[in-house]
C-alpha positions in Angstrom: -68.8 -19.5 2.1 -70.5 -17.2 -0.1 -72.2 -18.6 -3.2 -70.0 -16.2 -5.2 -66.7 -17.3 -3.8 -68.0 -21.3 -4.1 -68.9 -20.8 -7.5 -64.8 -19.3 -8.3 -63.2 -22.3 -6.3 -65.2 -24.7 -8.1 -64.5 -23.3 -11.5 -61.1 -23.2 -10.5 -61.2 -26.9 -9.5 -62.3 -28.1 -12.9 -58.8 -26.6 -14.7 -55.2 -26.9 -13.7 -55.1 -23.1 -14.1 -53.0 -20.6 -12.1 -54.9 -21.0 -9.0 -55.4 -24.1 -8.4 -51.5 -25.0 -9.6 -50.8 -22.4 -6.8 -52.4 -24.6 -4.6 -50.8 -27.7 -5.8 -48.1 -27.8 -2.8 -50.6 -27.5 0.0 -52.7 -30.5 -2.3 -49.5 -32.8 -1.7 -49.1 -32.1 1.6 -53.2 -32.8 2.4 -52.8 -35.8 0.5 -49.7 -37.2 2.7 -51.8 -36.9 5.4 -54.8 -38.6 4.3 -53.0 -41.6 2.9 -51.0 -42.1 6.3 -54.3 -41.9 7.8 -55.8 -44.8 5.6 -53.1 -46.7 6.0 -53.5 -46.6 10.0 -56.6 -47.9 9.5 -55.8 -50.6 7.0 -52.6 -51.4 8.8 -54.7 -51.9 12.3 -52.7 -49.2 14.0 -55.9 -47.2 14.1 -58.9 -48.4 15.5 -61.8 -49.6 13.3 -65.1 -50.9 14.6 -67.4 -53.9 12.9 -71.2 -53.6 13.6 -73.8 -56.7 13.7 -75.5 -55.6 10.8 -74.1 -54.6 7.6 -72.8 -51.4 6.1 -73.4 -49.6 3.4 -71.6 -46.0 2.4 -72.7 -43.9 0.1 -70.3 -41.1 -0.8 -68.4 -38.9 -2.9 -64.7 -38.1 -3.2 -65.7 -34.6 -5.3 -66.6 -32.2 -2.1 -69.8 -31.0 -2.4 -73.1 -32.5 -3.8 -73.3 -35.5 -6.2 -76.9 -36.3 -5.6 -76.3 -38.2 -2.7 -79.4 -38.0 -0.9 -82.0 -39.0 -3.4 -79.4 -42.1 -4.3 -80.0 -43.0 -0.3 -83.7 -43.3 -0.4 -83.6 -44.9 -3.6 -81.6 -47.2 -2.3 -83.5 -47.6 1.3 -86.2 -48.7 -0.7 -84.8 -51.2 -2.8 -83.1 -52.7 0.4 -86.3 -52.9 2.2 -87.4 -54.7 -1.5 -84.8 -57.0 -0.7 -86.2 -58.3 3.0 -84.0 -55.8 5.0 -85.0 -53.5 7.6 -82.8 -50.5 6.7 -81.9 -47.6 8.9 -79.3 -44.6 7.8 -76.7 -42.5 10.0 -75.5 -39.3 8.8 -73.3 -36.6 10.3 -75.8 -34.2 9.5 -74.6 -31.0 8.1 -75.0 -27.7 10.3 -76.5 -30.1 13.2 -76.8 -28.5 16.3 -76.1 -31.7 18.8 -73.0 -33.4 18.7 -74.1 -36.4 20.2 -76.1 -39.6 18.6 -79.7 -37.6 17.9 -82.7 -39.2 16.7 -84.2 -37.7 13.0 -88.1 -38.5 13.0 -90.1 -37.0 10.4 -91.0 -33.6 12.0 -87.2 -32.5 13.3 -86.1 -29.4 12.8 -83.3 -29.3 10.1 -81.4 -26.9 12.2 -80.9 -29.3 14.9 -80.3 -32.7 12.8 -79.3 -31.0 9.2 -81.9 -30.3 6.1 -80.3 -34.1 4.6 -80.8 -36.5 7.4 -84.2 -34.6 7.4 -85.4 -35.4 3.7 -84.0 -38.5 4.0 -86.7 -39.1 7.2 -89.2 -37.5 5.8 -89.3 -39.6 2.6 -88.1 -42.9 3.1 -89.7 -43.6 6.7 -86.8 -45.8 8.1 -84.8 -44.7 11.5 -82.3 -42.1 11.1 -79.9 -40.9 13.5 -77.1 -38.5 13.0 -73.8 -37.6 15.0 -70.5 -36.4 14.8 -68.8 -39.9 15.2 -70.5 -42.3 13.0 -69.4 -45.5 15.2 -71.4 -43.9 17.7 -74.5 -42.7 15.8 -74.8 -46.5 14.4 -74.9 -47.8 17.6 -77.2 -45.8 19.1 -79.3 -46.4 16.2 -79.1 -50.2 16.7 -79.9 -49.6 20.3 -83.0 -48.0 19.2 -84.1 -49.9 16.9 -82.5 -53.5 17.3 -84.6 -54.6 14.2 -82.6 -52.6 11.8 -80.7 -55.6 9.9 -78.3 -53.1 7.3 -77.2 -49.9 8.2 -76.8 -46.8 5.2 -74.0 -44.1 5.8 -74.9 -41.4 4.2 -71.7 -39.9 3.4 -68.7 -41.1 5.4 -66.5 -42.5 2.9 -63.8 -41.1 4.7 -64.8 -42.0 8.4 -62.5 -45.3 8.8 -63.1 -45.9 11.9 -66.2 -47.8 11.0 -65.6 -50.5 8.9 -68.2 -51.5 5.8 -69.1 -54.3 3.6 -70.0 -52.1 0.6 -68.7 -48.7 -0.8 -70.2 -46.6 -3.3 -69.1 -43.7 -5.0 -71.1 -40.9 -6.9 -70.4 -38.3 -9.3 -71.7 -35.7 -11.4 -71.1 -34.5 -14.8 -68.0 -32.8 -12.8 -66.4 -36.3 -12.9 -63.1 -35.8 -11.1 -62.6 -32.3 -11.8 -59.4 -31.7 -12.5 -58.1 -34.9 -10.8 -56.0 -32.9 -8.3 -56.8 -33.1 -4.0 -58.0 -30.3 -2.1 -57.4 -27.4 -1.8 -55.7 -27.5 -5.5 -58.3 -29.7 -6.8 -62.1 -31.0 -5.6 -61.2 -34.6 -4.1 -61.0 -36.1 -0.6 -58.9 -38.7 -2.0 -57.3 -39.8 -4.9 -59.6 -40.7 -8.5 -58.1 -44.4 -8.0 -59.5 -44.6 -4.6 -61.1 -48.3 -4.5 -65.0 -49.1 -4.2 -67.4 -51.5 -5.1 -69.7 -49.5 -7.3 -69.5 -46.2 -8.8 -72.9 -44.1 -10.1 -72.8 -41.1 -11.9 -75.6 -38.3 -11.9 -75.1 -37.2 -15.2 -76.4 -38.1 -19.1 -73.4 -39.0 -20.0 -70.2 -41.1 -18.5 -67.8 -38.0 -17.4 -64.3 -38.2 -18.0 -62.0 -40.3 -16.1 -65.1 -42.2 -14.2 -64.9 -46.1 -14.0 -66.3 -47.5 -17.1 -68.6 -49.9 -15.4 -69.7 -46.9 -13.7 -74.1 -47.3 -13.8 -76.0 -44.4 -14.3 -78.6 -42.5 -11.6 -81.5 -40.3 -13.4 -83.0 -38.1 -10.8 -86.2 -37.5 -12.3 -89.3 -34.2 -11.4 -92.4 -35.1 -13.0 -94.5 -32.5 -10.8 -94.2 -29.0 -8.4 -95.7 -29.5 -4.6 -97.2 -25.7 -3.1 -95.0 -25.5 -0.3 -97.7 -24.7 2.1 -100.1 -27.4 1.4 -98.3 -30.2 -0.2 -101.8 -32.2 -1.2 -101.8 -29.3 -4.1 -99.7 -30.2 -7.5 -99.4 -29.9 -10.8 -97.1 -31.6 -13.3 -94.2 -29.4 -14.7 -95.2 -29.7 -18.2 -98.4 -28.0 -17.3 -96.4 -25.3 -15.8 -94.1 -25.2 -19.1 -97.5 -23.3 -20.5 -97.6 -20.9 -18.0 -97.4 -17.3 -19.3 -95.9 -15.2 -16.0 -92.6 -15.2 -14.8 -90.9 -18.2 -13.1 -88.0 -18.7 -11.1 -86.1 -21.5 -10.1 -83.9 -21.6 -7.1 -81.3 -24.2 -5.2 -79.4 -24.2 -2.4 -77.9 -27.7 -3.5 -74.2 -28.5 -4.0 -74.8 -28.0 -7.8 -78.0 -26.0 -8.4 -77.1 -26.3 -12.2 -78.3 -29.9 -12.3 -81.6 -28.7 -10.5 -82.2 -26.3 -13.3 -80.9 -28.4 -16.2 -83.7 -30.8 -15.4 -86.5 -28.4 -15.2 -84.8 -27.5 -18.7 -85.7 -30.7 -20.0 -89.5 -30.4 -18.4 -89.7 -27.6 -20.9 -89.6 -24.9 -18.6 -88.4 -21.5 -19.2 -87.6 -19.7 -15.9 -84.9 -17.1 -14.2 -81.9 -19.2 -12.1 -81.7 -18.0 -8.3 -78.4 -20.6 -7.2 -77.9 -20.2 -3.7 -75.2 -21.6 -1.5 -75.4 -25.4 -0.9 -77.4 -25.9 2.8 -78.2 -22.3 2.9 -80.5 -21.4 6.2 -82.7 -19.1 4.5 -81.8 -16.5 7.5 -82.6 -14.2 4.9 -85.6 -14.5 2.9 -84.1 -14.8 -0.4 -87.7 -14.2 -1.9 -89.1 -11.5 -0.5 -88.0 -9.2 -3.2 -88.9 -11.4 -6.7 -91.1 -10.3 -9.0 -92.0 -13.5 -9.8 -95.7 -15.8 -10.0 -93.9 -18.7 -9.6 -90.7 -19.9 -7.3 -89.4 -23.6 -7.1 -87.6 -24.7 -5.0 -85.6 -28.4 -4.1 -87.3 -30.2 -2.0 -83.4 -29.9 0.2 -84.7 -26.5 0.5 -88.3 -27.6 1.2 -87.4 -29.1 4.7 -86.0 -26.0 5.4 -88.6 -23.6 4.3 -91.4 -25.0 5.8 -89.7 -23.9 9.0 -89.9 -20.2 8.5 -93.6 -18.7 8.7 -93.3 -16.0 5.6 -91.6 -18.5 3.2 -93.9 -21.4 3.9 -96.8 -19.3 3.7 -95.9 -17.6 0.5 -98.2 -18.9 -2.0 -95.9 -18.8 -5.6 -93.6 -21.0 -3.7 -93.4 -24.1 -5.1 -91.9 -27.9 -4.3 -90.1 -30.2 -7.0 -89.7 -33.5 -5.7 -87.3 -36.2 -7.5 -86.9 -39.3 -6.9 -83.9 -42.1 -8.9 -83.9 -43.5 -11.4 -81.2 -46.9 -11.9 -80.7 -49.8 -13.0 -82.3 -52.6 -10.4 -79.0 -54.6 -11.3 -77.0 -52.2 -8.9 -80.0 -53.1 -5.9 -79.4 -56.7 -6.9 -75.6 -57.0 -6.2 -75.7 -54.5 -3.5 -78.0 -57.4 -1.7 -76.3 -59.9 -2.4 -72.6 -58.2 -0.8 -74.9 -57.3 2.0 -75.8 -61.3 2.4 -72.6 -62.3 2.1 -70.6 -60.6 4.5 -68.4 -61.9 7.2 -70.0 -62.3 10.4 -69.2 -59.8 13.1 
């Protein structure tokens, strides 16, 4: 999908305007079909597999980007804090193999997706990703039998592997406008249960669980591409004089750019569509001293000799900010779960 035609659905998906009322039928009918299939699985008529270890999903029901990824190292980290040896499975968008496939640190995000990449890259725990998520976790376990709690990132929706702890994230989108696809942005109904919800956002968007903790992804500095030893902090950079621009190929570029905003940097927005491959050098033709990029993008980039060797192209890493309470009873569901 072009960035052009995402950016009109999901404008139409925050309003009950004319299109997405005219999609309101087909909305019923998806959601019919997802609530039979959740019943199946709560009902035992479908299949649903426990692991040894436990399981943790991190998700979304908006489709699309909520800020996922830097909530999984985060919470990698905090788990491996807490005496666990953590290790993640992801489907891993635009991945090339459909069988289990290890991620280690220098994978090509065309063959195991830009995501499951970062999340290597960064938080240094075992990653495998794989179309069937049952699968992926147990070849991970095979793998790596010292891997004592397992993190789905994504998969809220993948039933067939049951979990001990569910957690939901939004944006400043909230739910949108509360309707299912393809009327509306959700996977499943607002109500949907979970154990906890986060929202990426400043302030608690409409229709979000008030108990609902916040996530702050924070940039503090820009990374050359080419030689990631080289940075300088982005309030430095606010006092440059040439032209900047800022692009994304996230699910929503605006919060990339809203944070550089608060940096106090002025700079042109390039949004590009989320897990674009960079086929296309999207560069090339800028007038510009300065580029950043996510660091999403990053994994991607570095692949591709005349992007990773441009020299104004520039990393911002960001890492999460919450409150340790969230790590704390995430833990302790984790130690309390039934045995297998």
């Amino acid at each position: 999908m072009t960035r052009s035609a995402e950016s009109t659905l999901t404008q139409a998906w925050l309003r009950r305007g004319l299109l997405a009322s005219a999609l309101w039928p087909v909305s019923q009918v998806f959601g019919t079909i997802a609530a039979m299939r959740r019943t199946a699985f709560h009902t035992g008529l479908l299949h649903a597999d426990r692991l040894p270890v436990p399981v943790v999903v991190v998700g979304n029901i908006f489709v699309g980007g909520t800020g996922k990824t830097p909530f999984t190292i985060w919470l990698i980290e905090e788990l491996r804090r807490a005496g666990f040896a953590p290790g993640v499975i992801s489907r891993g968008y635009g991945a090339q193999n459909k069988a289990p496939t290890e991620v280690r640190p220098d994978s090509s995000p065309m063959e195991v997706g830009d995501e499951p990449a970062l999340i290597a890259r960064c938080a240094q725990c075992p990653v495998m990703v794989g179309r069937n998520r049952v699968d992926a976790a147990r070849a991970l376990l095979t793998a790596h039998p010292e891997v004592s709690v397992i993190v789905s990132d994504d998969g809220l929706q993948h039933y067939a592997l049951q979990r001990d702890v569910e957690i939901v994230l939004c944006d400043e989108r909230g739910n949108g406008n509360g309707w299912l696809l393809p009327a509306g942005p959700l996977r499943e109904p607002a109500s949907r249960k979970r154990d906890f919800t986060v929202f990426n956002a400043e302030r608690l968007p409409e229709g979000i669980p008030r108990d609902a903790m916040r996530m702050e992804l924070v940039g503090e500095r820009a990374e050359r591409l080419a030689d990631r030893s080289q940075t300088v902090p982005l309030h430095d950079l606010a006092r440059h004089a040439g032209r900047i621009v800022a692009a994304a190929g996230i699910g929503n570029p605006s919060r990339f750019f809203s944070m550089l905003r608060r940096s106090g940097l002025e700079f042109e927005e390039l949004p590009l569509a989320d897990h674009y491959d960079f086929s296309d050098n999207p560069f090339a033709k800028i007038d510009a001293e300065i580029i950043l990029i996510t660091e999403k993008d990053a994994v991607k980039c570095t692949q591709i000799d005349t992007i990773n060797n441009d020299p104004r192209i520039w990393v911002v890493p960001v890492t999460a900010r919450i409150d340790r309470t969230l790590a704390e009873r995430i833990v302790e569901k984790c130690r309390g779960r039934p045995t297998a």
